[in-house]
Biopython code that builds the backbone (N, CA, C, O; Angstrom):
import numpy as np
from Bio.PDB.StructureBuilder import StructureBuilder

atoms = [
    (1, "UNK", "N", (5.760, 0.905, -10.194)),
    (1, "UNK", "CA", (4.726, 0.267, -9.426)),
    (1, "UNK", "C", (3.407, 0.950, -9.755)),
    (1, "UNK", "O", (3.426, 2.177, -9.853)),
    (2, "UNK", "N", (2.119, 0.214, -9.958)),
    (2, "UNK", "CA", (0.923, 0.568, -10.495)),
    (2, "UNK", "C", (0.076, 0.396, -8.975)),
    (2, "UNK", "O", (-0.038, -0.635, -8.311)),
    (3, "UNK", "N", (-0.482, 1.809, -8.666)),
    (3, "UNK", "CA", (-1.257, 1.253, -7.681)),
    (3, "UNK", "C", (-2.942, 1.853, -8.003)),
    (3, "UNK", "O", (-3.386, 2.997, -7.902)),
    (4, "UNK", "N", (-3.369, 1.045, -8.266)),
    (4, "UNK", "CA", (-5.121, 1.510, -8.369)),
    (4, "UNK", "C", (-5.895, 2.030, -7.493)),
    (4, "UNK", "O", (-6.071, 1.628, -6.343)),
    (5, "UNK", "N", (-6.468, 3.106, -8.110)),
    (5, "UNK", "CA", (-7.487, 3.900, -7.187)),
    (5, "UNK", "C", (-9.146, 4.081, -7.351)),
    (5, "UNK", "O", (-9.604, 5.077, -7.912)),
    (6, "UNK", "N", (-9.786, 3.287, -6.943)),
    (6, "UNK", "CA", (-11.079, 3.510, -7.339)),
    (6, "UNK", "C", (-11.634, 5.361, -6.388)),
    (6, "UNK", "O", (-11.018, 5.774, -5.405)),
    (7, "UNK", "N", (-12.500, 5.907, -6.840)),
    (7, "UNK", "CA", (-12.623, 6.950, -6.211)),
    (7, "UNK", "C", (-14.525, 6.890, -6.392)),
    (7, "UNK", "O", (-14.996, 7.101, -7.510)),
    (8, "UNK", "N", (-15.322, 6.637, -5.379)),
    (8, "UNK", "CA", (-16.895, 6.492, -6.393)),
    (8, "UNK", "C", (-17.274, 7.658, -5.415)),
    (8, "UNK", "O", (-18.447, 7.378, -5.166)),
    (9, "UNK", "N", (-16.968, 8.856, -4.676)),
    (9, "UNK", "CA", (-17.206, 10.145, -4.667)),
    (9, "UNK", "C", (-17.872, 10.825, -5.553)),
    (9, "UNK", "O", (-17.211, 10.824, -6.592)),
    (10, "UNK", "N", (-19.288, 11.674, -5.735)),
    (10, "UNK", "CA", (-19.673, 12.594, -6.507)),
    (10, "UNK", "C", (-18.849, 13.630, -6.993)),
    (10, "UNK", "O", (-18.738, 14.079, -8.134)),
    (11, "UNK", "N", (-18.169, 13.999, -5.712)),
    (11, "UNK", "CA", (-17.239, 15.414, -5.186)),
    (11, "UNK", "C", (-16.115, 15.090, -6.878)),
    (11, "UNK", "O", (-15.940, 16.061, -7.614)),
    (12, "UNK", "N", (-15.625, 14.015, -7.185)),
    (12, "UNK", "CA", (-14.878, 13.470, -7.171)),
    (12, "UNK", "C", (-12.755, 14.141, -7.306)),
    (12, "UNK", "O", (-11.828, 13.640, -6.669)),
    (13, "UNK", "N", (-12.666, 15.092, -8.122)),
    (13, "UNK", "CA", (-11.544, 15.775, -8.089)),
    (13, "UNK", "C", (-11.315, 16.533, -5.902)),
    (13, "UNK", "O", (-10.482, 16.686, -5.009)),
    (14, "UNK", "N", (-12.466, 16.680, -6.168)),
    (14, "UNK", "CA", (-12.418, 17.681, -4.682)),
    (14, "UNK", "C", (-12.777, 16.814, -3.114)),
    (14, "UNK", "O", (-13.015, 17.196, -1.968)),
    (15, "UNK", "N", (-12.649, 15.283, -3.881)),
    (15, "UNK", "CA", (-13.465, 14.547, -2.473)),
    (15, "UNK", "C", (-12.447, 14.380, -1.227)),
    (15, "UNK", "O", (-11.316, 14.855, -1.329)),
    (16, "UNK", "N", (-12.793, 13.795, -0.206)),
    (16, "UNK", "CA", (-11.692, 13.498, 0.762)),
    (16, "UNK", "C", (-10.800, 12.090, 0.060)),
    (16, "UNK", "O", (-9.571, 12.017, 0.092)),
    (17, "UNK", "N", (-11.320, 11.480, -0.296)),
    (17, "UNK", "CA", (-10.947, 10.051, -1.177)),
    (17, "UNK", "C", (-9.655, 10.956, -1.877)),
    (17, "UNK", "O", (-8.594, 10.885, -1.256)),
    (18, "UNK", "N", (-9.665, 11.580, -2.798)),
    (18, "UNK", "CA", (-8.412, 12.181, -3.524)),
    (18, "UNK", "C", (-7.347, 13.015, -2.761)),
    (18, "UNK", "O", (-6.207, 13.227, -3.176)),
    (19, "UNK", "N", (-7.867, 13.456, -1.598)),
    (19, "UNK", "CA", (-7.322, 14.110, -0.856)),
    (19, "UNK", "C", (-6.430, 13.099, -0.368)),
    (19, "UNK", "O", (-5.445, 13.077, -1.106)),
    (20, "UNK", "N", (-6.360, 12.425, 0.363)),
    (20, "UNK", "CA", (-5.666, 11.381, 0.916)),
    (20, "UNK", "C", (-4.824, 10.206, 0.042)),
    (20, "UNK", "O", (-3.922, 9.497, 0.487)),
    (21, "UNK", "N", (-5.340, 10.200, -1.245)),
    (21, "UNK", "CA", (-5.014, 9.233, -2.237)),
    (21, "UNK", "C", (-3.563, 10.131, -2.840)),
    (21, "UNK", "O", (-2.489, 9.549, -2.998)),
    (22, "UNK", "N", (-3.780, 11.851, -3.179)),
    (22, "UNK", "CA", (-2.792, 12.466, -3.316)),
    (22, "UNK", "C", (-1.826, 11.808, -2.318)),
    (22, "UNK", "O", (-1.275, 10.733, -2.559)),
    (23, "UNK", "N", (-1.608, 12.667, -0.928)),
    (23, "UNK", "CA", (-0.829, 12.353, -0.240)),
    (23, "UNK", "C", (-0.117, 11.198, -0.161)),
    (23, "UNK", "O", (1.078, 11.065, -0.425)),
    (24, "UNK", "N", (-0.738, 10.522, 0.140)),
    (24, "UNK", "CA", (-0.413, 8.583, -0.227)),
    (24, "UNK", "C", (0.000, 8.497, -1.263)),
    (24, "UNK", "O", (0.487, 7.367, -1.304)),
    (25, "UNK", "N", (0.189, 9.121, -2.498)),
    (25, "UNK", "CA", (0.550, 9.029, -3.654)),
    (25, "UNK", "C", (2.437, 9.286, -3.596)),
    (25, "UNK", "O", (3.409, 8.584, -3.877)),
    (26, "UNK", "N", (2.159, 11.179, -2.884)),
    (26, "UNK", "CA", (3.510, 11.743, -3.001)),
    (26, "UNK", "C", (4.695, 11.095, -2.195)),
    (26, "UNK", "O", (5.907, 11.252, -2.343)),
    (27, "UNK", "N", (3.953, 10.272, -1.243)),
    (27, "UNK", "CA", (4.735, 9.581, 0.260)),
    (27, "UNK", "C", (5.677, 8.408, -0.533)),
    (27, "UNK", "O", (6.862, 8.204, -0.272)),
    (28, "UNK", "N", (4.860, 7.660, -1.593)),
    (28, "UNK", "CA", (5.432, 6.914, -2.150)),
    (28, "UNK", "C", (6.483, 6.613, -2.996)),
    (28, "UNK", "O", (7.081, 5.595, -3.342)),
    (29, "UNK", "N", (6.556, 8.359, -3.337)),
    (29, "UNK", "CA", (7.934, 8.158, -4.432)),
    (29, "UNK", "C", (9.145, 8.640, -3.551)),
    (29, "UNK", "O", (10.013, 9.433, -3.914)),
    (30, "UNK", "N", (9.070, 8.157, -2.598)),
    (30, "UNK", "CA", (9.965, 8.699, -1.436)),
    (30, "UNK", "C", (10.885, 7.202, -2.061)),
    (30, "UNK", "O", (10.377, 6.081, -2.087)),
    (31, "UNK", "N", (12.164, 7.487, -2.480)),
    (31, "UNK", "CA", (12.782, 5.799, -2.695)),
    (31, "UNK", "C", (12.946, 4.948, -1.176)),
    (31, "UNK", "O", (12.675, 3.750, -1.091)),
    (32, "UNK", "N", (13.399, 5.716, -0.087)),
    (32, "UNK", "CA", (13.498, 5.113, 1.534)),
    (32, "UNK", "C", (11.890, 4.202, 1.595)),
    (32, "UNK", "O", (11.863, 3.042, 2.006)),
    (33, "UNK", "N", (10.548, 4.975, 1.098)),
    (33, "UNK", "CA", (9.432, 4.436, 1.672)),
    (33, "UNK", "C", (9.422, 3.311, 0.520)),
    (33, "UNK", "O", (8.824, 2.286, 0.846)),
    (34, "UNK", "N", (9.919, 3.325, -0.630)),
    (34, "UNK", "CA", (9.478, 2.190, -1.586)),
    (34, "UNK", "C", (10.417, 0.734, -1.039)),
    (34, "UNK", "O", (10.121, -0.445, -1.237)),
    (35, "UNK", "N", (11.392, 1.186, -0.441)),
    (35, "UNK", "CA", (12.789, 0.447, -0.355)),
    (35, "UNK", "C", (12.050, -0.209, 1.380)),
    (35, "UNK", "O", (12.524, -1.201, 1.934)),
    (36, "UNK", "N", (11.119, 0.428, 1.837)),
    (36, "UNK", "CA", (10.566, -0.393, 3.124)),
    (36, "UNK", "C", (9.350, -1.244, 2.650)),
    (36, "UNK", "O", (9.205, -2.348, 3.174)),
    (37, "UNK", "N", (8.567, -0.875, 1.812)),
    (37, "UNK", "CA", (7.316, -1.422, 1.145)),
    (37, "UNK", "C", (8.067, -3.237, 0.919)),
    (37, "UNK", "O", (7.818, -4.223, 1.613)),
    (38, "UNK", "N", (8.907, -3.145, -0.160)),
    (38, "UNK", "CA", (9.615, -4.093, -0.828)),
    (38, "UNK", "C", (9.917, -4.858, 0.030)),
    (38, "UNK", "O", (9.399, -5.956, -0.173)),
    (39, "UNK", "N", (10.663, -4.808, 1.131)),
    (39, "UNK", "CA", (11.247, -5.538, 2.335)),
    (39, "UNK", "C", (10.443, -6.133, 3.319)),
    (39, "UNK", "O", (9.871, -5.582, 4.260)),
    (40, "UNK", "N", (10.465, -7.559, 2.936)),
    (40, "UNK", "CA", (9.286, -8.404, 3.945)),
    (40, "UNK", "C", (9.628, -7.919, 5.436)),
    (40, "UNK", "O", (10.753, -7.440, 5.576)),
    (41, "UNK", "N", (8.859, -7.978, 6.490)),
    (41, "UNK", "CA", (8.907, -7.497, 7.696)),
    (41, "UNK", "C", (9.505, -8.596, 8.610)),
    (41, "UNK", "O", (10.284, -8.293, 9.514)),
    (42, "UNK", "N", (9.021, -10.272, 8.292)),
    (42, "UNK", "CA", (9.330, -11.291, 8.582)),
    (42, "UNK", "C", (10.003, -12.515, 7.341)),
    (42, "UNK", "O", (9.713, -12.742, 6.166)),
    (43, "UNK", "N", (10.967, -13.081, 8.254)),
    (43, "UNK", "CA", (11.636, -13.975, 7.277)),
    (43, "UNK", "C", (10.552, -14.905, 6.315)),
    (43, "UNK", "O", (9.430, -15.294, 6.639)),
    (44, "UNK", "N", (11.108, -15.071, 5.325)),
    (44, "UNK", "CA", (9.807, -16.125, 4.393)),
    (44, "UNK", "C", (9.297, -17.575, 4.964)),
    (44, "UNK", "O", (8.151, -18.012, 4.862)),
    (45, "UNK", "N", (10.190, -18.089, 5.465)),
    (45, "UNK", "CA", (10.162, -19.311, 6.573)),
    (45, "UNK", "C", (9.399, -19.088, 7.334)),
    (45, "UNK", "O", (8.396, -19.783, 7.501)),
    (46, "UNK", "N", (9.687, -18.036, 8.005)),
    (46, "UNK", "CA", (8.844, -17.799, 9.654)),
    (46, "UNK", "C", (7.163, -17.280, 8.886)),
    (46, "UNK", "O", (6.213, -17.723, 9.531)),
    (47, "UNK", "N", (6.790, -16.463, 7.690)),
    (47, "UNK", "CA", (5.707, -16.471, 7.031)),
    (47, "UNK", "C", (4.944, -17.525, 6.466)),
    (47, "UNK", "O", (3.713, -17.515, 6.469)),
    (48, "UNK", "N", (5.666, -18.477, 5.958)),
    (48, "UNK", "CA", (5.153, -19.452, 5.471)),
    (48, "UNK", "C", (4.820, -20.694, 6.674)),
    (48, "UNK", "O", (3.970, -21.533, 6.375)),
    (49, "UNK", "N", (5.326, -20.762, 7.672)),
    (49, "UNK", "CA", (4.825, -21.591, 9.082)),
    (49, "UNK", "C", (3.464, -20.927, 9.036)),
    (49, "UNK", "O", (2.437, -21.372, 8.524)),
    (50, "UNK", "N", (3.632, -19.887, 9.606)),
    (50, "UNK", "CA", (2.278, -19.043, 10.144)),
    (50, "UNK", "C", (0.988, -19.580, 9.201)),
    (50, "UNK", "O", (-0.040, -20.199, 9.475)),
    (51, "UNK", "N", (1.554, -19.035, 7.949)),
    (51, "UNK", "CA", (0.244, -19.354, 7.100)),
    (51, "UNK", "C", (-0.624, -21.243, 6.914)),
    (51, "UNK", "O", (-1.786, -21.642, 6.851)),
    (52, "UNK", "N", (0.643, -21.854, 6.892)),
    (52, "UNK", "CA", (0.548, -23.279, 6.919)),
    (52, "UNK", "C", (-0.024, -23.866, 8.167)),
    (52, "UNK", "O", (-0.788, -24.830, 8.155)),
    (53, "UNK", "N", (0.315, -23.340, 9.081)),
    (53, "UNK", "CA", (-0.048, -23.791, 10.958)),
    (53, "UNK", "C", (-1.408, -23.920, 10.883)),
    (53, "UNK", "O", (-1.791, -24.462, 11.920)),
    (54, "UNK", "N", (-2.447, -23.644, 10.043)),
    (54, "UNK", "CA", (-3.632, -24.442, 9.830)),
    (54, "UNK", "C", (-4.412, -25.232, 9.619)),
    (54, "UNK", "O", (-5.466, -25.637, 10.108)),
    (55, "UNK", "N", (-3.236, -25.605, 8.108)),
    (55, "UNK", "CA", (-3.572, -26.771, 7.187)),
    (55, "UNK", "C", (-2.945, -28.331, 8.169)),
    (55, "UNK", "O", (-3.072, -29.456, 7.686)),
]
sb = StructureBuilder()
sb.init_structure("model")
sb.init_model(0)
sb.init_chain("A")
sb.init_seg("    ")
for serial, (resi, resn, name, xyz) in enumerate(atoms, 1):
    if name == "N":
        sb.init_residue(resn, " ", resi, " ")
    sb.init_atom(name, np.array(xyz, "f"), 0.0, 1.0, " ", f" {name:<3s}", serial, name[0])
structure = sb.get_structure()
């Protein structure tokens, strides 16, 4: 999985932006947290009403 990071900090190695982007980084190769990412929260049916209930 590719996740992009823009960082437009001067600081930039030392900013709070990387600071947090680390962390968020290491959290991710957790396989449990990738294996919840992947897994819709709601059925695709019950998502696709919601979104449609406009049109």
């Amino acid at each position: 999985m590719k996740i992009p990071v823009l960082n437009g900090s001067p600081r930039r190695e030392k900013s709070d932006v990387m600071h947090i982007t680390r962390a968020f980084l290491e959290g991710t190769c957790e396989p449990a947290l990738l294996a919840g990412i992947r897994t819709p929260t709601i059925p695709e049916e019950q998502y696709a009403a919601i979104v449609n209930a406009g049109v």
